[in-house]
PLY file of the C-alpha trace (Angstrom):
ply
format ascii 1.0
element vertex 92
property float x
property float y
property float z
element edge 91
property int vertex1
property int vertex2
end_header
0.00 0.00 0.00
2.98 2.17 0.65
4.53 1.75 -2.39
1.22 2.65 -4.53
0.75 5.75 -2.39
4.00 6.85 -3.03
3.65 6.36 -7.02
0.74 8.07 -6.82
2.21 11.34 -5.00
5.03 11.06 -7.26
2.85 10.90 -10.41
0.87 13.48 -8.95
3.89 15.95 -8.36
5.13 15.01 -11.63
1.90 15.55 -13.84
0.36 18.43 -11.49
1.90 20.81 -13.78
1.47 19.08 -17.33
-1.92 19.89 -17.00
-1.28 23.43 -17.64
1.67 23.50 -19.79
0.41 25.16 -22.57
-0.35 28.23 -19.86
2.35 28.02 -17.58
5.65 26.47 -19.31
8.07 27.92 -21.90
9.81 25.84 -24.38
12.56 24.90 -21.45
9.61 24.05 -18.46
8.18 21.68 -21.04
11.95 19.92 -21.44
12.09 19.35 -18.32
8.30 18.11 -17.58
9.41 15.79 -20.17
12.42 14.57 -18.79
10.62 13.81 -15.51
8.12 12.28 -16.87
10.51 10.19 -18.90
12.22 9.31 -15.38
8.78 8.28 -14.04
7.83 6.43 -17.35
11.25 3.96 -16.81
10.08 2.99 -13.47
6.33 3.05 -14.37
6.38 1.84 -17.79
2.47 0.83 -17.31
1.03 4.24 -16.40
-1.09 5.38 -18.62
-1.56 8.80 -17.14
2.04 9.27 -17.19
1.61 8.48 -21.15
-1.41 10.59 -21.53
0.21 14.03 -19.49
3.96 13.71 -21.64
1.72 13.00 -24.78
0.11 16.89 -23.92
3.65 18.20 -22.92
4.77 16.82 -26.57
2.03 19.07 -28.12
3.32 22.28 -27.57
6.66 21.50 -28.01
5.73 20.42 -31.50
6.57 16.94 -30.93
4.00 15.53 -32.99
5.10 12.02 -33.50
6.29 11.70 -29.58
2.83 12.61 -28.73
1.00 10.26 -30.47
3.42 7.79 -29.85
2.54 8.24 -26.05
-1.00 8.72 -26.53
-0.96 4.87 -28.13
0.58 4.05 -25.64
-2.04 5.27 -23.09
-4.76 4.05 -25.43
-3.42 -0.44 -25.34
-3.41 0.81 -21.63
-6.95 2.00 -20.93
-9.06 1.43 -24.48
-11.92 2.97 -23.31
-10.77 6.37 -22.06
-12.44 8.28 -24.95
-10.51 11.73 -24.21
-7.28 9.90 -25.04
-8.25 9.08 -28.44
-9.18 12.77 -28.55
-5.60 13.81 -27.45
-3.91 11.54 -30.03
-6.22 12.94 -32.88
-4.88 16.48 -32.14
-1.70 15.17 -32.40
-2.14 13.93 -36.17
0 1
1 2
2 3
3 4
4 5
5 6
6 7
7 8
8 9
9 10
10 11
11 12
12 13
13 14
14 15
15 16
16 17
17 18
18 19
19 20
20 21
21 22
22 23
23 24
24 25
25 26
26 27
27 28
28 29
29 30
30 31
31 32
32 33
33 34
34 35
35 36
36 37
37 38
38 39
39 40
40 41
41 42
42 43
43 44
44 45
45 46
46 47
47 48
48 49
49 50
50 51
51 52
52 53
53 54
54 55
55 56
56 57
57 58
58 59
59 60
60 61
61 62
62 63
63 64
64 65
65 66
66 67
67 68
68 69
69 70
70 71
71 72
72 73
73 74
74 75
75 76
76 77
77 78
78 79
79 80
80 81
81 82
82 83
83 84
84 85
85 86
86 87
87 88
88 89
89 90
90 91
């Protein structure tokens, strides 16, 4: 139980600001969200949130193919979230 609190605060930490990135983040903020979230992703390979919030970082940055890459990912991961779908469409 420990352990899944503690990726969840992590994740929570991590991805807090993702949400906003568009808003709050220049190009160098949105490096580094991704680096974290590339940190988190190696230990967490199965998150699908993690997926889904560097997929949205990607967008600004004009990382097109990164993004959808992670939104596919978050998609084999939880098929029925309909939003992510959404996400990786923006991407194309």
């Amino acid at each position: 139980m420990k352990t899944a609190i503690g990726v969840i605060v992590v994740l929570v930490s991590v991805c807090s600001p993702a949400v906003h990135a568009q808003e709050n983040l220049g190009v160098a903020g949105l490096g580094q969200k991704i680096d974290e979230l590339d940190r988190f992703i190696r230990l967490n390979p199965a998150s699908p949130i993690a997926h889904t919030e560097r997929g949205k970082i990607h967008l600004p940055a004009g990382h097109f193919k990164q993004a959808v890459a992670d939104f596919t990912v978050a998609i084999t991961l939880i098929p029925q979230n309909a939003t992510v779908y959404r996400n990786r469409g923006a991407a194309y």
